[in-house]
C-alpha angles and dihedrals in degrees: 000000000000092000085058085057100045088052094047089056098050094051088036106133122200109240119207125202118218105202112205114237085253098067123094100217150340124245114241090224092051095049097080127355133144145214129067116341092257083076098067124091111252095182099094145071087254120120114216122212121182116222111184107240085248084068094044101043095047104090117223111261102237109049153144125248081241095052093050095048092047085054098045094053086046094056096040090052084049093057091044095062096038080063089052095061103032138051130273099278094056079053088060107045077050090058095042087050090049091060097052094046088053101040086051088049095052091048085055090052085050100055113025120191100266123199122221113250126255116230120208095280093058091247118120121268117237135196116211127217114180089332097311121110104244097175093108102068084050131101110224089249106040116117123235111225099201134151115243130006118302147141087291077079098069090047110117083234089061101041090049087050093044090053087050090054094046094048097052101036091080085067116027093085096063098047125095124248092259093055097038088065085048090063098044089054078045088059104035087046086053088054095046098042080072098051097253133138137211098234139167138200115268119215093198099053098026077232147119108261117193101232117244112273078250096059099047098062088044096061094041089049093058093040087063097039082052095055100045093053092052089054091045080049096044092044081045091044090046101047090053093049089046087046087051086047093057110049087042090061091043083047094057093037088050088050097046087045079055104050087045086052104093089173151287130305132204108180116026115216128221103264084043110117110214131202109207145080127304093021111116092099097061128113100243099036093057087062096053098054090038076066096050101055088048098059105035095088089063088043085055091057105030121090124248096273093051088046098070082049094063093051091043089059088041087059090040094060092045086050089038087057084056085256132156123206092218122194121220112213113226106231115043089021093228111145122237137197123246133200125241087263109064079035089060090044092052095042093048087046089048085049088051104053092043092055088049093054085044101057094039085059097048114016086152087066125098113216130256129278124252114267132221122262088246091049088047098045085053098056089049091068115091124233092270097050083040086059098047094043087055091049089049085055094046088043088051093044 
């Protein structure tokens, strides 16, 4: 009789019932039972299907930490109350089948099923390997350790790594030893929190190898040391440019002040015009800015091509009076000389502020109309020539 028995368990098969969505509920002793199928309770609306326990212990292959662990405990309640109703040998067959469920279901928490990352173009990224794709056998978010640029860098693992480093290298250098491992177990926990690996490509087994935790931090150690050197290099780089910048730009200052300064004046005359300050009360400046205010109504109104004429004129009276437009420097107070140039650059900048502080008293007002050449010819003379003129046409009358 036992030997009936033996040969029963061994051939015992785990029926399942399917209980359709009509029925009100399922009774505890007809869920799972084993044995042969005269066992089973026939008295209710239940359905029975027999599945052979090959089919019940194999895990699906793609499938969730959850998922594993609900069908481990399953199995392992099914081959409890198998115990329960047969002898010590179907116990340990139970026992045998809980184990292999278990083990396969660790190996499929081990290696989950991974999809190859999109780029931006929607296409597939792909790490080469002497000339073999070798992006199947990667998590998204493991990090290529690789000599030299390729196409790892453009892995999601390695981008995420790269923006770690870049975060964290402003202040690395300032930390002390103590803190700066701290940020590198920071990185390398960011890295890990997503499942991924720092891996490399082993020659020996043509396949990925996770690196040693040694050599981890000491990779991410010197990619931070390496990048803040290069942005000590690159401050250093660009202050030096910007130093050479700006000597370049004093020296040609320097060069085109040389070449307006004419040289240098002791004594200023009276038809002299001076820039500097203090001046205003001086002769010829008085008649140059006598000038200034005669023709500003013309500059208002001229276009931007007229305008350098007027002060041209304006330079040509001063010069036609034997004066000199003369440049203190500010620092020793000695007067210098300046060509017609710097002179014409001077006169147009003086016309245009006047015209702005014109406009800004009487916007209201329109501006003047264009003069004759007589009646501009007139306004060019200064007060003395004005006076003469006006004696000559008395004389005459």
């Amino acid at each position: 009789m036992s030997t009936e028995n033996e040969n029963e368990t061994a051939t015992s098969s785990i029926n399942i019932n399917i209980v359709s969505s009509t029925s009100g509920s399922v009774d505890e002793g007809n869920s799972v039972s084993s044995g042969n199928s005269s066992n089973i309770k026939a008295d209710g609306p239940p359905s029975t299907v027999q599945l052979p326990i090959s089919a019940i212990s194999a895990p699906s292959p793609v499938t969730t930490k959850a998922k594993n662990s609900s069908n481990s405990n399953s199995n392992s309640s099914n081959s409890n109350s198998s115990s329960h109703s047969h002898n010590h040998n179907d116990s340990s067959s139970s026992d045998n089948e809980t184990s292999t469920n278990s083990s396969s279901s660790n190996n499929n928490t081990s290696n989950p099923t991974r999809t190859t990352p999109s780029g931006k173009n929607g296409k597939p990224l792909t790490v080469t390997v002497n000339g073999n794709d070798r992006s199947k056998d990667l998590n998204e978010h493991d990090v290529v350790c690789e000599k030299g640029r390729g196409d790892h860098e453009r892995w999601p693992g390695n981008k995420l790594y790269r923006h770690l480093i870049n975060v964290n290298k402003e202040t690395y250098n300032d930390l002390a030893p103590i803190e700066r491992s701290n940020i590198i177990g920071k990185i390398i926990g960011a890295i890990q929190e997503k499942d991924g690996w720092f891996v490399h490509h082993s020659e020996a087994t043509s396949n990925w190898a996770k690196l040693t935790e040694e050599k981890v931090r000491k990779k991410v150690s010197d990619d931070l040391r390496r990048e803040v050197r290069r942005r000590r290099e690159k401050r250093s780089h660009n202050s030096l440019f910007s130093a050479k910048l700006r000597a370049i730009k004093e020296m040609e200052e320097a060069e085109v002040a040389a070449r307006d300064i004419l040289g240098r004046v002791d004594d200023p005359r009276q038809n002299d015009v001076l820039f500097g300050p203090g001046s205003r009360r001086h002769p010829g400046n008085k008649i140059y800015w006598h000038h200034m205010k005669l023709n500003l109504d013309q500059y208002i109104i001229s276009p931007y091509g007229a305008r350098s004429i007027i002060s041209r004129n304006i330079v040509g009276i001063v010069r036609s009076q034997h004066g000199r437009f003369l440049e203190q420097d500010p620092k020793t107070g000695i007067w210098y000389s300046i060509s017609d140039k710097r002179a014409l650059e001077k006169t147009s900048h003086a016309l245009s502020n006047m015209k702005y502080k014109t406009r800004k008293r009487h916007p209201d007002e329109p501006p003047f109309p264009l003069q004759s050449p007589s009646q501009q010819q007139q306004q060019q003379l200064d007060p003395h020539q004005q006076q003469q003129q006006q004696q000559q046409q008395h004389h005459a009358a």
